[in-house]
MARDREN-759145 format. One record per residue (C-alpha): residue in one letter; y, z, x. Coordinates in Angstrom, 3 decimals, always signed. Example, Ala and Ser with C-alpha at 12.3 -4.5 7.8 and 13.67 -1.06 7.14 Angstrom:
<recs>
res  yy  zz  xx
A  -4.500  +7.800  +12.300 .
S  -1.060  +7.140  +13.670 .
</recs>
This chain:
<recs>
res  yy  zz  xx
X  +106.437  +79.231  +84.667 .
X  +105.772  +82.938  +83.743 .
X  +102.630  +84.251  +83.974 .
X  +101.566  +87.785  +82.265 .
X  +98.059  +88.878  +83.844 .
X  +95.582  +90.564  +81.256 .
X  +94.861  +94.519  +83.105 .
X  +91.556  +94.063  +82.006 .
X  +90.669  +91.288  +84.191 .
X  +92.344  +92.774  +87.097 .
X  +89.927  +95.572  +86.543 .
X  +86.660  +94.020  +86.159 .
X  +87.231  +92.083  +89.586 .
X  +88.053  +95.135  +90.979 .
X  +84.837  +96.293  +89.475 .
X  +83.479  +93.600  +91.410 .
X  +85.051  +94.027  +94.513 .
X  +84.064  +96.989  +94.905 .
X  +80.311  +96.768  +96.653 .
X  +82.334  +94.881  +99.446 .
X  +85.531  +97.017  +99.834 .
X  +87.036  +100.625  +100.639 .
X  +89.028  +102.233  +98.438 .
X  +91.612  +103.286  +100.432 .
X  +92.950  +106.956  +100.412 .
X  +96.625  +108.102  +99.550 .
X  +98.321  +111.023  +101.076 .
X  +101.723  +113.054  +101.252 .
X  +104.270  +111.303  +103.467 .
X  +106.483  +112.872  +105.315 .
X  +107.286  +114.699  +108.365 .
X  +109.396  +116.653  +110.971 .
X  +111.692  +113.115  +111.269 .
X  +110.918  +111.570  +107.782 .
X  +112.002  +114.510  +105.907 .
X  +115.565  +114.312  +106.863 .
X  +115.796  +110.497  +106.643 .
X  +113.766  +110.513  +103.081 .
X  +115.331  +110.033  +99.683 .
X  +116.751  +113.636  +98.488 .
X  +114.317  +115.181  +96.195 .
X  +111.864  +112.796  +96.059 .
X  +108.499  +113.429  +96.229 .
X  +106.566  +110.293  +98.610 .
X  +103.044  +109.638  +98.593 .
X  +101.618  +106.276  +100.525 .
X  +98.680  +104.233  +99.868 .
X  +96.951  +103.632  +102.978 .
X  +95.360  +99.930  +103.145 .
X  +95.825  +99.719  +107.116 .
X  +92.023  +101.687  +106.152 .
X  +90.956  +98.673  +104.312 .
X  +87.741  +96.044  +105.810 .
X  +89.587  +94.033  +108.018 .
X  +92.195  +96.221  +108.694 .
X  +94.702  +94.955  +106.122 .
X  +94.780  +94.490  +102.149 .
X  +94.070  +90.920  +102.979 .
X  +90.079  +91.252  +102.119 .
X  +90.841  +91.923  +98.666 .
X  +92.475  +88.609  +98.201 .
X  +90.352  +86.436  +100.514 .
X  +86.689  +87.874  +99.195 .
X  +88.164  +87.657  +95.608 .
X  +88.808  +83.791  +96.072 .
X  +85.403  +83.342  +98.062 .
X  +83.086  +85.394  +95.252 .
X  +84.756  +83.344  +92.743 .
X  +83.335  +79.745  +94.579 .
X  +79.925  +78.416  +93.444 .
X  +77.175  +78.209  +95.467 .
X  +77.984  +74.606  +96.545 .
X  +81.065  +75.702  +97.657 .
X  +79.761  +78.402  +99.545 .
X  +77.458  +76.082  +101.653 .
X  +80.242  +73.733  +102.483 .
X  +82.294  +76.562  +103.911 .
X  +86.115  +77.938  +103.474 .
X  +88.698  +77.031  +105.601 .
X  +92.657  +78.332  +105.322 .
X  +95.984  +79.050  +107.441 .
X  +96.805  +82.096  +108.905 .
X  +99.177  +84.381  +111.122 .
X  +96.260  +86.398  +111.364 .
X  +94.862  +88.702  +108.741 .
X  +94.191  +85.954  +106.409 .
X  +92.117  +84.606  +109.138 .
X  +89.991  +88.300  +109.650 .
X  +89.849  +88.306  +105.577 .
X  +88.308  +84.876  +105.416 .
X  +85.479  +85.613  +108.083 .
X  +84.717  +88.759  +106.453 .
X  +84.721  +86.965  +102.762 .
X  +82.744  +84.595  +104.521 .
X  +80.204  +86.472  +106.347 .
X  +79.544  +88.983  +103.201 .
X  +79.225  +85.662  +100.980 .
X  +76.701  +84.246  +103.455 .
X  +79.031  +80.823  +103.521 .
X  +81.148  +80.062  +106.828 .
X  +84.914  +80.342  +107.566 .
X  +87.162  +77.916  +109.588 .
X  +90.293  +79.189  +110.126 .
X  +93.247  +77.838  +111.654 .
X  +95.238  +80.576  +113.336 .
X  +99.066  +80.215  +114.588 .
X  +99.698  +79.801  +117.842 .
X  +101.638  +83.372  +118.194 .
X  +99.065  +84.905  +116.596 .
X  +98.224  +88.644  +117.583 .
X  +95.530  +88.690  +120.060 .
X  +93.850  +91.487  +118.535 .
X  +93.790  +89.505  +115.388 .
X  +92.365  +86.579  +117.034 .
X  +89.693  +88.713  +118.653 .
X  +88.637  +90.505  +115.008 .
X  +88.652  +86.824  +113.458 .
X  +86.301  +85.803  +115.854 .
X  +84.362  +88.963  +115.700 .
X  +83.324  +88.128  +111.995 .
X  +82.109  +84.768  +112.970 .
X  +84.710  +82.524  +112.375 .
X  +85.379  +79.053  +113.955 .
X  +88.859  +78.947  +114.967 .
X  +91.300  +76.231  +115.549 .
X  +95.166  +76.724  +116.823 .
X  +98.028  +75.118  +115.559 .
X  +101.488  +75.389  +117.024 .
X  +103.612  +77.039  +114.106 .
X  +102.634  +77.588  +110.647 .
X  +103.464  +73.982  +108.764 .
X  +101.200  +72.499  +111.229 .
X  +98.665  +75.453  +110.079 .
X  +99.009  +74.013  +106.416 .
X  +98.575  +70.439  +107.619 .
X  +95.533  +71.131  +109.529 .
X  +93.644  +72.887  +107.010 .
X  +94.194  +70.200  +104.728 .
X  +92.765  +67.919  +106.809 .
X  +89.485  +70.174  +107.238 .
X  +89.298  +70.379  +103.516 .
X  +89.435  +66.547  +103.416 .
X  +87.029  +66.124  +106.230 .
X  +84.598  +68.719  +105.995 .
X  +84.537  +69.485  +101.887 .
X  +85.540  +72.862  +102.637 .
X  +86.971  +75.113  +99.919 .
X  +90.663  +76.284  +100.575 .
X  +91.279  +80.237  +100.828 .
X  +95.070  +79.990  +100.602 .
X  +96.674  +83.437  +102.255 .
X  +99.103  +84.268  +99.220 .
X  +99.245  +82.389  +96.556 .
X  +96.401  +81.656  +93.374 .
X  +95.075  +83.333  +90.215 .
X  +92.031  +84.915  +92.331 .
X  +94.219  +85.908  +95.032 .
X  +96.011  +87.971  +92.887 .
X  +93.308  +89.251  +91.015 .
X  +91.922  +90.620  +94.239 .
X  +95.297  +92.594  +95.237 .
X  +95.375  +93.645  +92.329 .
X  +92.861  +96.510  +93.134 .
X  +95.630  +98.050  +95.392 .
X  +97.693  +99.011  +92.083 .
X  +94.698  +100.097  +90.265 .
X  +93.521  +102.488  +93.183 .
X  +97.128  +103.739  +93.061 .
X  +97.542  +104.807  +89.361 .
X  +94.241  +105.978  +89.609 .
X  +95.234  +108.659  +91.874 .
X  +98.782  +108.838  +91.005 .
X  +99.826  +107.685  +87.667 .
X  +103.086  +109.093  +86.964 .
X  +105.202  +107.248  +89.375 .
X  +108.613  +106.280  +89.017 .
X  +108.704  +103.715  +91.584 .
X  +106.278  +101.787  +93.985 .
X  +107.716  +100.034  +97.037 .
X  +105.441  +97.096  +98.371 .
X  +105.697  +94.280  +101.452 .
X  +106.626  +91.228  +100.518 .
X  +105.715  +87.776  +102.518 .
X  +104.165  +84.821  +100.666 .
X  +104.276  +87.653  +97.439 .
X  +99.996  +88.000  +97.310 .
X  +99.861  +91.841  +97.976 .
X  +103.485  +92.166  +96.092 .
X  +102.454  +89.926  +92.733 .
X  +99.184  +91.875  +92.632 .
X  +100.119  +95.251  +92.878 .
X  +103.454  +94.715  +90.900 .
X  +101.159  +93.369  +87.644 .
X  +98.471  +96.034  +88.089 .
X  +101.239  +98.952  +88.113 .
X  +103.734  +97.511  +85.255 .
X  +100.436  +96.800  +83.295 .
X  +99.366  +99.940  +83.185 .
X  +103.216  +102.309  +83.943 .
X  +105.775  +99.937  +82.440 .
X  +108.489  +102.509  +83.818 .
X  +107.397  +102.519  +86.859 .
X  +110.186  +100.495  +88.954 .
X  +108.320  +98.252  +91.801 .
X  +110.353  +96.946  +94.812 .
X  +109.699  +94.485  +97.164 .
X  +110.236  +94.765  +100.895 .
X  +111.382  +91.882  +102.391 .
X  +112.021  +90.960  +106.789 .
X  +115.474  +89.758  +106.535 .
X  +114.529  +87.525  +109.361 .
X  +112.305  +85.796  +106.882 .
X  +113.693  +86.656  +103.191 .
X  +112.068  +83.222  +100.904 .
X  +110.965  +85.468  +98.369 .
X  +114.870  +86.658  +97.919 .
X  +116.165  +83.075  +98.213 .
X  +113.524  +82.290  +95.788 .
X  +114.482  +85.133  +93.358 .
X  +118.267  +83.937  +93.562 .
X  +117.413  +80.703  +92.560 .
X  +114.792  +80.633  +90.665 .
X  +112.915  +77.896  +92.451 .
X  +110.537  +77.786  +95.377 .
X  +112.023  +77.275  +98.623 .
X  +110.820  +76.576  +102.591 .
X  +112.882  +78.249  +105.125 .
X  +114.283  +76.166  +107.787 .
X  +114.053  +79.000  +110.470 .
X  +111.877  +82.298  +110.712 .
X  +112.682  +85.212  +112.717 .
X  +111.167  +87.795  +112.555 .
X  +108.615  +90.644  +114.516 .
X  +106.783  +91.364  +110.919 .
X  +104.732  +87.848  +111.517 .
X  +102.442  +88.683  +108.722 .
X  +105.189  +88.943  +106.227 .
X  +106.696  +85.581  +107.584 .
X  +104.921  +82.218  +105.561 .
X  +107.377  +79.213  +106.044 .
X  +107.551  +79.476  +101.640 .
X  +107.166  +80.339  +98.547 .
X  +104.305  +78.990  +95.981 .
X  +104.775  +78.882  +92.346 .
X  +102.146  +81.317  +91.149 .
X  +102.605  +84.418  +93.400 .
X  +106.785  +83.402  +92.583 .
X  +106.297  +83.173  +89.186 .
X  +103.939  +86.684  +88.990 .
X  +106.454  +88.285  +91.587 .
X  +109.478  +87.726  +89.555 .
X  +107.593  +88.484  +85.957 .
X  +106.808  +91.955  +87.514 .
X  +108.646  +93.318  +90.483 .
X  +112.267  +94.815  +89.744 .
X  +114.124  +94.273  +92.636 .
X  +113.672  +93.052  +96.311 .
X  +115.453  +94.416  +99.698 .
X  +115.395  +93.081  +102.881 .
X  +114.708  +95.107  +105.829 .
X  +115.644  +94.544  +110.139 .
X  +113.251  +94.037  +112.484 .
X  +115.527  +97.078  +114.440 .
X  +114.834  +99.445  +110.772 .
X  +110.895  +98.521  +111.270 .
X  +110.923  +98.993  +114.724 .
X  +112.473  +102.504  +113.784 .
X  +110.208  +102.683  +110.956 .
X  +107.368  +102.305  +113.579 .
X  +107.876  +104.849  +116.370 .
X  +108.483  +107.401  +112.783 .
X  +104.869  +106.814  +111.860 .
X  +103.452  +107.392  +114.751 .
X  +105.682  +110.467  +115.913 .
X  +105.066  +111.973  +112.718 .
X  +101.802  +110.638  +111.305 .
X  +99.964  +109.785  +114.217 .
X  +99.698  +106.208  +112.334 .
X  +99.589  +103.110  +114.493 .
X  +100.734  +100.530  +112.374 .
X  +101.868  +96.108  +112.528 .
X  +105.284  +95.687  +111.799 .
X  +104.464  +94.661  +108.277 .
X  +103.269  +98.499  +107.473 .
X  +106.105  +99.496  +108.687 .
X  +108.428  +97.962  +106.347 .
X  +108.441  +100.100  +102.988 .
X  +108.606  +103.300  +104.974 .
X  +111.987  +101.170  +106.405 .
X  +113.452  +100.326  +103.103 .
X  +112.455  +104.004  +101.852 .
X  +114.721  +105.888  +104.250 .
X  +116.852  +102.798  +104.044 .
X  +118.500  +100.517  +101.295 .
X  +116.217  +102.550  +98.821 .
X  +117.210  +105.998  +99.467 .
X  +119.633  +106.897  +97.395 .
X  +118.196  +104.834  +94.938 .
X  +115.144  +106.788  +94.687 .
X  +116.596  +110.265  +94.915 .
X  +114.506  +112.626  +93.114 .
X  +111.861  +110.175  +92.358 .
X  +108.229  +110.255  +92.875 .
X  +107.744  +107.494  +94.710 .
X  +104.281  +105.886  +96.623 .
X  +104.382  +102.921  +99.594 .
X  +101.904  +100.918  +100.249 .
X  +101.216  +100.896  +104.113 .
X  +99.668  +97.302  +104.405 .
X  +97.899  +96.681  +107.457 .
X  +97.354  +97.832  +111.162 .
X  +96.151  +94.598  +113.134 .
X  +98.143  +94.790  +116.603 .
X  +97.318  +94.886  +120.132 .
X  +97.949  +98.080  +122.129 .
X  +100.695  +96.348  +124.523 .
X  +103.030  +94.261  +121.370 .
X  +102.191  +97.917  +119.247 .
X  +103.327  +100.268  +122.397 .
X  +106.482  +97.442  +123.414 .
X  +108.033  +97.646  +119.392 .
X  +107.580  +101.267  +119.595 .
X  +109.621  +101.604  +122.584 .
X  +112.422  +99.499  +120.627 .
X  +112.415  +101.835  +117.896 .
X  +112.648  +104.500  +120.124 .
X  +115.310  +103.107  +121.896 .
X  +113.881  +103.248  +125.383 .
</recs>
């Protein structure tokens, strides 16, 4: 399957999105530590979604699929799986839909990210990992007729992350190269067909955890795959698999993927806030990793943006991964 999105439909549901949702600001990246570690010569903006509703890009998928429901659908509810911010971006769809969200959260799931979930007004159930997530929500959809918000993968999910590429050539559209976090491939497939619609020259690069690399696997082979093991401290870039649309979108626009440590996001981490004051997740953290890491002499002399994806942590996992990257 390969899928070629029309640019003009990613802009009229940014169009709209837009009553609902920020758009979120760029600005120069850099700093006393991130200067010496950058690419040589390149010039490094980032796209700041951590500023987003919800805290994460996630609302622009989730509120994307939710406006697109009829109003039947919207009475019976929404229900979907989530690490976390899926489960904040389906309350807030939700809530600014006037329908109701039941979300079943992982187990490990962030506290803070339970406590914003539940802040928007959503029913929450726990599962223990995230195939029994997927299981469970298929048996509320069964039960209850409620309309499935899936956290990465669909037409409308895409459509929604799409705004994220917009925004950026909007502000900045001569780029030569746009590095984006890749889990389940929503945020990646999005931005990736918004920015090669509209810059075809413009390389895009996927950040991957190696701790949880099925969108590489998947790339290699050409097929979807489930990982038999996940580990990894970027939970939100962690689904158990790959789907076939965000794949298929993913491998019809993106150039090239890398895979990242948990150590080079810890790093990446303490850099951000030592030289941006920016408290970011783990996910965030990840294309500033790859930037002043497998990508750096790639994109020597380059004008290059990141998209910063999220900042959904509690003070005491945030101020512990720090440390790590610190080295203390």
């Amino acid at each position: 399957m390969d899928i070629h999105l029309d640019v003009n439909l990613m802009k009229a549901r940014h169009r709209e999105l837009a009553t609902y949702l920020e758009w979120t600001p760029v600005c120069p990246w850099g700093g006393r530590q991130l200067d010496a570690l950058m690419p040589d010569g390149a010039t490094v903006i980032a796209k700041l979604e951590q500023f987003q509703k919800t805290g994460t890009f996630k609302a622009r998928g989730a509120l994307s699929n939710v406006l697109a429901l009829d109003d039947a659908q919207r009475r019976s509810g929404v229900t979907g799986a989530s690490a976390g911010n899926h489960a904040i971006a389906i309350a807030f769809a939700a809530k600014a839909a006037s329908s109701h969200a039941k979300v079943v959260m992982q187990a490990s799931a962030n506290p803070a990210r339970i406590r914003a979930a539940e802040a928007f007004g959503a029913e929450l159930v726990m599962a223990v990992d995230g195939r029994a997530a997927f299981a469970k929500v298929d048996e509320i959809a069964t039960n209850e007729g409620r309309a499935v918000i899936h956290p990465f993968d669909g037409e409308h999910t895409v459509l929604g992350t799409a705004g994220v590429g917009l925004e950026l050539f909007e502000d900045c559209p001569n780029l030569d190269a746009v590095l984006v976090a890749v889990g389940g491939g929503g945020l990646a497939a999005g931005v990736s067909a918004a920015i090669k619609s509209l810059n075809p020259n413009c390389e895009v690069y996927g950040v991957e955890p190696e701790g949880a690399a099925a969108m590489s696997r998947s790339f290699k082979t050409g097929k979807v795959v489930t990982l038999d093991r996940i580990e990894t401290i970027a939970d939100s870039l962690a689904p158990p698999m790959t789907m076939p649309y965000s794949l298929s979108v993913c491998r019809h626009y993106i150039d090239e993927i890398v895979v990242v440590s948990d150590a080079a996001i810890c790093r990446a981490m303490a850099l951000m806030f030592e030289d941006r004051g920016l408290a970011v997740e783990p996910a965030a953290a990840a294309t500033t990793a790859a930037l002043i890491g497998p990508l750096r002499e790639k994109l020597a002399g380059k004008r290059v943006a990141i998209i910063v994806c999220g900042s959904n942590i509690d003070f005491e996992s945030y101020e512990a991964l720090v440390r790590q990257g610190l080295g203390r």
